[in-house]
C-alpha positions as CSV (number, residue, x, y, z in Angstrom):
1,X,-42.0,8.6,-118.1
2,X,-42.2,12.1,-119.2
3,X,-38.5,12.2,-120.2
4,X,-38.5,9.2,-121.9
5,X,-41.1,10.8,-124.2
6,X,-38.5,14.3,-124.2
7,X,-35.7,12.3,-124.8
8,X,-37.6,10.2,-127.7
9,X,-38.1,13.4,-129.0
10,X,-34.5,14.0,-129.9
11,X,-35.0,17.6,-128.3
12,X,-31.4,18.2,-128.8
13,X,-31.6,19.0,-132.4
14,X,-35.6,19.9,-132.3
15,X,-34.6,23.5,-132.9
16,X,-33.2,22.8,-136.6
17,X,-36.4,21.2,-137.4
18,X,-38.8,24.1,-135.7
19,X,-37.2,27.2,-137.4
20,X,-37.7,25.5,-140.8
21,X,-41.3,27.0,-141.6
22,X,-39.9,29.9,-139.6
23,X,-37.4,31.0,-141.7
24,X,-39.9,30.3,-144.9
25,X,-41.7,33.1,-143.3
26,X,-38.6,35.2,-142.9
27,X,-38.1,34.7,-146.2
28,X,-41.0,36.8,-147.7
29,X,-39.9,41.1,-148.6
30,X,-42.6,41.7,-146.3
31,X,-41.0,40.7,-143.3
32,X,-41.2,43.5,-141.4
33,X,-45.1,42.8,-140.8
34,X,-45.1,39.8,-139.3
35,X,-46.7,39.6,-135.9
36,X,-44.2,37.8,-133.5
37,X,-47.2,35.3,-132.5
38,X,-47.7,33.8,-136.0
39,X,-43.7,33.1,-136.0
40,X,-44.2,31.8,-132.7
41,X,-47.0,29.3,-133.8
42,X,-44.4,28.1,-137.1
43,X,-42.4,27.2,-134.7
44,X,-44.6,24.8,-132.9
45,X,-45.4,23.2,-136.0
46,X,-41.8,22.7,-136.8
47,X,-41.7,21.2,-133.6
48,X,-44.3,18.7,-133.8
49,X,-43.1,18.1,-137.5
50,X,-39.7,17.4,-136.2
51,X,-40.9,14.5,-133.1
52,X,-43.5,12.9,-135.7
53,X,-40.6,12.5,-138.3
54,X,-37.9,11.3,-135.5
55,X,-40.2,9.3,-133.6
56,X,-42.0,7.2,-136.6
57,X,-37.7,6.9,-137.5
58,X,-37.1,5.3,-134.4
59,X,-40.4,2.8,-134.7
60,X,-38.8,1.7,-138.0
61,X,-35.3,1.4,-137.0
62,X,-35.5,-0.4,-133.8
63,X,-33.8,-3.2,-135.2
64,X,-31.2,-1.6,-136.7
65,X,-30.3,0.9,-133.2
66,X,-30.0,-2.4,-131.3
67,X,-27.4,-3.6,-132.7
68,X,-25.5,-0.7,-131.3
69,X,-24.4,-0.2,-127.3
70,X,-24.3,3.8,-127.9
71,X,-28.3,3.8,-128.8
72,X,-29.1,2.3,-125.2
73,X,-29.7,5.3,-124.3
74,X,-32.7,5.4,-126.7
75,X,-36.1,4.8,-124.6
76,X,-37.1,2.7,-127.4
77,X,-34.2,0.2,-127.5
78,X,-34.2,0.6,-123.6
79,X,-38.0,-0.4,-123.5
80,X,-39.5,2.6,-121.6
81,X,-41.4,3.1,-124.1
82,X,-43.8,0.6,-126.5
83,X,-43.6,0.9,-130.2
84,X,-47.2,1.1,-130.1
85,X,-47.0,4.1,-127.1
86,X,-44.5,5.5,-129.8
87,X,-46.8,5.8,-132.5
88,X,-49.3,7.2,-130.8
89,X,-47.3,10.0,-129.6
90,X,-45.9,10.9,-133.2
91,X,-49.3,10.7,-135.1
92,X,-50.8,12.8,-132.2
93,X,-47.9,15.5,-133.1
94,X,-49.4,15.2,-136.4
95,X,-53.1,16.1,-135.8
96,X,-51.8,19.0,-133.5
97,X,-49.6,20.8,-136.3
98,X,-52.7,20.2,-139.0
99,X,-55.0,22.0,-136.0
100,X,-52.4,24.9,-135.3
101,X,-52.3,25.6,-139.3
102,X,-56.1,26.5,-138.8
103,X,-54.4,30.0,-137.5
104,X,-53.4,30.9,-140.9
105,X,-57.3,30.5,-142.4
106,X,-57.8,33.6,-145.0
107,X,-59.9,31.6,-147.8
108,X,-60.4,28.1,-148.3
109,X,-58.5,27.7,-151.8
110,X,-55.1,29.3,-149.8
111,X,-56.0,27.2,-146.8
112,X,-56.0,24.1,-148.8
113,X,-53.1,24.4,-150.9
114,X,-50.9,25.2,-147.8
115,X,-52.8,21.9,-146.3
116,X,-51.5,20.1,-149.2
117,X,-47.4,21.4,-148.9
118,X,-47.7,20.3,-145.0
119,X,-49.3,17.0,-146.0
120,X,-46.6,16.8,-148.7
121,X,-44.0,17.3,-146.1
122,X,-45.4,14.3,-143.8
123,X,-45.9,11.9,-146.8
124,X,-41.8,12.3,-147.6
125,X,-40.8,12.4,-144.3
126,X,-42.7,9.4,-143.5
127,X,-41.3,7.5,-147.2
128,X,-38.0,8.3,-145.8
129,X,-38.6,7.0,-142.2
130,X,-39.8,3.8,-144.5
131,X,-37.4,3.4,-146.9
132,X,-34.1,5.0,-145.2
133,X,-32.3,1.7,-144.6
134,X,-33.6,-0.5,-147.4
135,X,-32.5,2.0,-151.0
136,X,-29.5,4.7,-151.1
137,X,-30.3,8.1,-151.6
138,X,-33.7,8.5,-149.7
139,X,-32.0,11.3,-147.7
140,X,-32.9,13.2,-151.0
141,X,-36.5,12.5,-149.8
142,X,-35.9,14.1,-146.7
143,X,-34.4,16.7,-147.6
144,X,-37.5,17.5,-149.6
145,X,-39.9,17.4,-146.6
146,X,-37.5,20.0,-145.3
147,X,-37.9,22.3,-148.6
148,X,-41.8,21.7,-148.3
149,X,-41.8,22.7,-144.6
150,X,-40.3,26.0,-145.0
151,X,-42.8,26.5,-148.1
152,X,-45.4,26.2,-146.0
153,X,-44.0,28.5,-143.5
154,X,-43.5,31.3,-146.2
155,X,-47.2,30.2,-147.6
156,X,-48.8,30.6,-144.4
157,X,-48.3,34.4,-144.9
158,X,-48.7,34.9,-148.2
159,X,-47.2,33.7,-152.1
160,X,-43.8,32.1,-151.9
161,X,-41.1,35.0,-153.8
162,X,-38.1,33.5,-155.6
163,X,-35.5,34.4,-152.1
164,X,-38.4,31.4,-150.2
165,X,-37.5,28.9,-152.7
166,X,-33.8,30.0,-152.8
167,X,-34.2,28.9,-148.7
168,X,-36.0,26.2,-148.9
169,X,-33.4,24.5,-151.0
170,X,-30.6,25.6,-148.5
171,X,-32.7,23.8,-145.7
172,X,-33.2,20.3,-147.9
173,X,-29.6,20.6,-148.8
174,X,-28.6,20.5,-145.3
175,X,-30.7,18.0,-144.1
176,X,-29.5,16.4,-147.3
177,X,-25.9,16.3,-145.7
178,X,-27.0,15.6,-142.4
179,X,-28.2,12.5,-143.3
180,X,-26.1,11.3,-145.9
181,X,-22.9,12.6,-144.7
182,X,-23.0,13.5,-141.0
183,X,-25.3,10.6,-140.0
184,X,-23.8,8.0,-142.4
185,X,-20.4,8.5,-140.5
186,X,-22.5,8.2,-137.1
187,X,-24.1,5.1,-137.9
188,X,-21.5,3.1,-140.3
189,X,-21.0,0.4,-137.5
190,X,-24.7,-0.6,-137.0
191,X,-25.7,0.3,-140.6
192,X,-23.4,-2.3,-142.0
193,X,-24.2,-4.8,-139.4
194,X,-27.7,-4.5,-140.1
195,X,-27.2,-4.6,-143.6
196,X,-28.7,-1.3,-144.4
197,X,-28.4,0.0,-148.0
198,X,-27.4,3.4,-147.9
199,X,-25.5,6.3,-150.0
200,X,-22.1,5.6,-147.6
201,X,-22.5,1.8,-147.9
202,X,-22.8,1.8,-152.0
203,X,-20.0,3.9,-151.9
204,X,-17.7,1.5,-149.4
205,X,-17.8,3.7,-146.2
206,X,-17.5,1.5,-143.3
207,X,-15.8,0.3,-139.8
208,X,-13.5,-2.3,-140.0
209,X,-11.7,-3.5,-136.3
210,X,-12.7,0.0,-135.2
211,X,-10.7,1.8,-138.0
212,X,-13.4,3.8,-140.4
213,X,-12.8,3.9,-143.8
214,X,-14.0,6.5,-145.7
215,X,-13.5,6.4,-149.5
216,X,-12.6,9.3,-151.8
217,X,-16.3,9.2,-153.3
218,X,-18.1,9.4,-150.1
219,X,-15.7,12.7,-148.5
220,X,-16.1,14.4,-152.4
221,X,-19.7,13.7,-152.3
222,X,-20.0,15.6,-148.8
223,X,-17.7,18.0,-149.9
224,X,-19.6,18.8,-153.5
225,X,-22.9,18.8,-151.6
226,X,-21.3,21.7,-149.3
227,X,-20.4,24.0,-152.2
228,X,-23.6,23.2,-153.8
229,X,-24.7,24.9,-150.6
230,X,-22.2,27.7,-150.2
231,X,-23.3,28.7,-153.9
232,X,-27.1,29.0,-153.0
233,X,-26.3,30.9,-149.5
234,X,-24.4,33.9,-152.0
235,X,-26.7,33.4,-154.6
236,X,-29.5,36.0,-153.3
237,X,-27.2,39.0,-153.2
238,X,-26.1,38.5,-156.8
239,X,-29.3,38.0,-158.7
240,X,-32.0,38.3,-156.8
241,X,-31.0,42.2,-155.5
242,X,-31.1,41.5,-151.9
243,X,-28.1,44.2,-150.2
244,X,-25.0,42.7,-148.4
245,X,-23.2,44.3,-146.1
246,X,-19.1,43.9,-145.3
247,X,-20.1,42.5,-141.9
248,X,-22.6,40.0,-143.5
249,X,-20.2,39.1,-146.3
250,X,-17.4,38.7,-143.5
251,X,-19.4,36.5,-141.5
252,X,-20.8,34.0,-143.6
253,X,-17.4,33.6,-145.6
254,X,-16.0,32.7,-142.1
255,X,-18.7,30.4,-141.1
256,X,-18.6,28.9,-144.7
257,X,-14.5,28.3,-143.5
258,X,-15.0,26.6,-140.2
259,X,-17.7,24.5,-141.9
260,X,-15.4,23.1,-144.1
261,X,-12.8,22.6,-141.6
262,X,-15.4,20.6,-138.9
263,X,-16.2,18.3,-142.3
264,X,-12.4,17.9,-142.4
265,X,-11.6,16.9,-139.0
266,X,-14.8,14.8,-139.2
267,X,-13.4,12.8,-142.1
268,X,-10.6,12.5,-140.4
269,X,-11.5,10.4,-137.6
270,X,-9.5,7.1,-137.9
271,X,-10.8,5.3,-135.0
272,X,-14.6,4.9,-134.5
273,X,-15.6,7.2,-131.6
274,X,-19.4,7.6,-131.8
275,X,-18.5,10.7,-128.6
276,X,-16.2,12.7,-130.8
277,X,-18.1,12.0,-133.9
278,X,-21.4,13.4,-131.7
279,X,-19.1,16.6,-131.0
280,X,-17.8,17.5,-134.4
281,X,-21.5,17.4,-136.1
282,X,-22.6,19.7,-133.5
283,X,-20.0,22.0,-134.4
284,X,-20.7,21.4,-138.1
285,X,-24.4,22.0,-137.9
286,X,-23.9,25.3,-135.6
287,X,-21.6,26.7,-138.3
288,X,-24.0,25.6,-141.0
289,X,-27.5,26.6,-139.6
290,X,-26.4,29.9,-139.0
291,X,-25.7,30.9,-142.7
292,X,-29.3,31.5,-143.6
293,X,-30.3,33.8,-140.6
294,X,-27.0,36.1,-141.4
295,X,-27.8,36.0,-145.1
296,X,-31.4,36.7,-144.6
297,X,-30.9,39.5,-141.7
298,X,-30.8,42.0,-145.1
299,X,-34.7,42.1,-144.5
300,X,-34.7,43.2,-141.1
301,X,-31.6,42.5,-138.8
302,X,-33.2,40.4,-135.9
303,X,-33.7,38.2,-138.4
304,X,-29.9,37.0,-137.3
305,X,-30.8,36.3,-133.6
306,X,-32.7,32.9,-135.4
307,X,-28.9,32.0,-135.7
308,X,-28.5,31.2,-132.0
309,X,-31.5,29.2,-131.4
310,X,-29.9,25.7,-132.9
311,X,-27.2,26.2,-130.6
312,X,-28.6,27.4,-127.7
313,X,-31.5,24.6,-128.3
314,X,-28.7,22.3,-128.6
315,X,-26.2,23.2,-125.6
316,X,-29.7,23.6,-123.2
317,X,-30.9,20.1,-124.0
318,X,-27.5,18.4,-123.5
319,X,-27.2,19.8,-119.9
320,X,-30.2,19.3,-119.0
321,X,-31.2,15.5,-120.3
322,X,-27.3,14.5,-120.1
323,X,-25.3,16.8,-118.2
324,X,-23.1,17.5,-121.1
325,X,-22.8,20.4,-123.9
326,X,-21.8,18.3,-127.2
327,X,-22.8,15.2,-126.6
328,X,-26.5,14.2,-127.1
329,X,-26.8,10.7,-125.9
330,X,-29.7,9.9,-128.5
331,X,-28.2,11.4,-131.6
């Protein structure tokens, strides 16, 4: 029973969600004064943030994830867990991040309005687990409860500066394309079956006698989304004064390379193989998640070692839940 609930959890990719309010934190010039134990307590949040969000997801989309062999492995569609059990379990993650927020009390006006950007983050997250399947574009709505999260990270220590919202717009932007690019291609065969309405179905992305077809409007919209990105990540050391170093530079204009050339090989898939689909957006999101640490390790560098928890999260849970590095059975 107990690793139905970790595997319901989606704790492959639970350590994208948790650094979110983390690097919000990060984010503020006063970095270097942050006690490791507040950071530590963000990233429970983010934790609990991430199971309620994937878990209510999963309530929702039953349905829709039967339809598809690959999502057996689901305890949901397997049936080793209730709906109702489910529900429980991701509203109970809820009340515990609201009670672990009561760390960062100073007065009540501060404590409320950072009550009101994590209840902001819920209410999207929770319009998105809604709504995902039924109108095109609601991954915009999730990245927002992304952008909120990290807000509230960065306003649990103090007034949000111009580099936090900078951030927070990188994080929605890449949820953005998680969802409407990476998990549109993951998803196509049931997603059509089930009739769901997304972005990639408007657009004529689907899975025809196991070929995929992916139009020229869906790849450019991935592809524009990524640049939209790539822009942001540089966009600090330009205007907003923060110093770049030739390793830094280096780095992230390497990572910004490979990340285009995992989207590549990912579009390029002719044959519907939900394993080597699973494998090229871990590669994608390793590449991707790591830009933000580099570009924010200006402030202090250990800021950069955030880069390797994704991964590491990522490779850890695979072994241990399935035995295998890239390919999360649940994703």
């Amino acid at each position: 029973m107990l690793r139905d609930y970790i595997e319901l959890t989606r704790l492959f990719n639970m350590g994208l969600t948790a650094i979110a309010p983390v690097l919000g934190a990060l984010s503020m010039w006063n970095v270097g004064s942050l006690p490791p134990w507040k950071l530590f307590i963000l990233f429970i949040i983010g934790s609990l943030a991430h199971i309620y969000g994937f878990v209510i997801n999963d309530v929702i989309d039953i349905r829709l994830d039967k339809l598809s062999k690959d999502l057996y492995a689901r305890p949901l569609v397997r049936g080793s867990i209730t709906r109702k059990r489910a529900a429980v379990f991701a509203i109970s993650c809820l009340i515990g991040s609201f009670l672990l927020s009561f760390v960062f009390f100073s007065d009540l006006l501060s404590y409320a309005v950072l009550v009101c950007i994590l209840l902001m983050a819920y209410f999207l997250a929770t319009v998105y687990d809604i709504a995902s399947k039924k109108y095109p574009g609601m991954d915009l709505v999730v990245a927002s409860a992304i952008f909120f999260l990290i807000l509230f990270g960065a306003s649990a220590i103090g007034t949000p500066t111009r580099l936090v919202y900078i951030v927070a717009l990188i994080g929605g932007i890449q949820v953005l394309f998680m969802n409407m690019i990476n998990g549109a291609i993951k998803d196509i065969d049931h997603d059509k079956q089930g009739s769901a309405n997304t972005v990639a179905i408007r657009l004529g992305a689907k899975v025809y006698a196991g070929v995929i077809a992916l139009p020229v409007s869906f790849k450019t919209t991935g592809y524009l989304i990524e640049i939209t990105r790539i822009a942001l990540i540089f966009l600090p050391f330009v205007f907003l004064g923060l110093s770049a170093s030739l390793w830094q530079i280096s780095f992230l204009v390497l990572f910004e390379v490979l990340t285009f050339f995992s989207i590549y090989k990912l579009y390029s898939i002719k044959t519907f193989d939900r394993t080597r689909i699973r494998k090229l957006i871990g590669i994608i999101v390793i590449f991707m998640y790591a830009s933000v640490p580099i570009m924010l390790s200006s402030l202090n560098i250990y800021i950069i070692l955030v880069a390797l928890i994704p991964p590491l999260w990522f490779f850890a849970s695979n072994l241990v839940l399935h035995k295998t590095i890239f390919e999360p059975k649940t994703m």
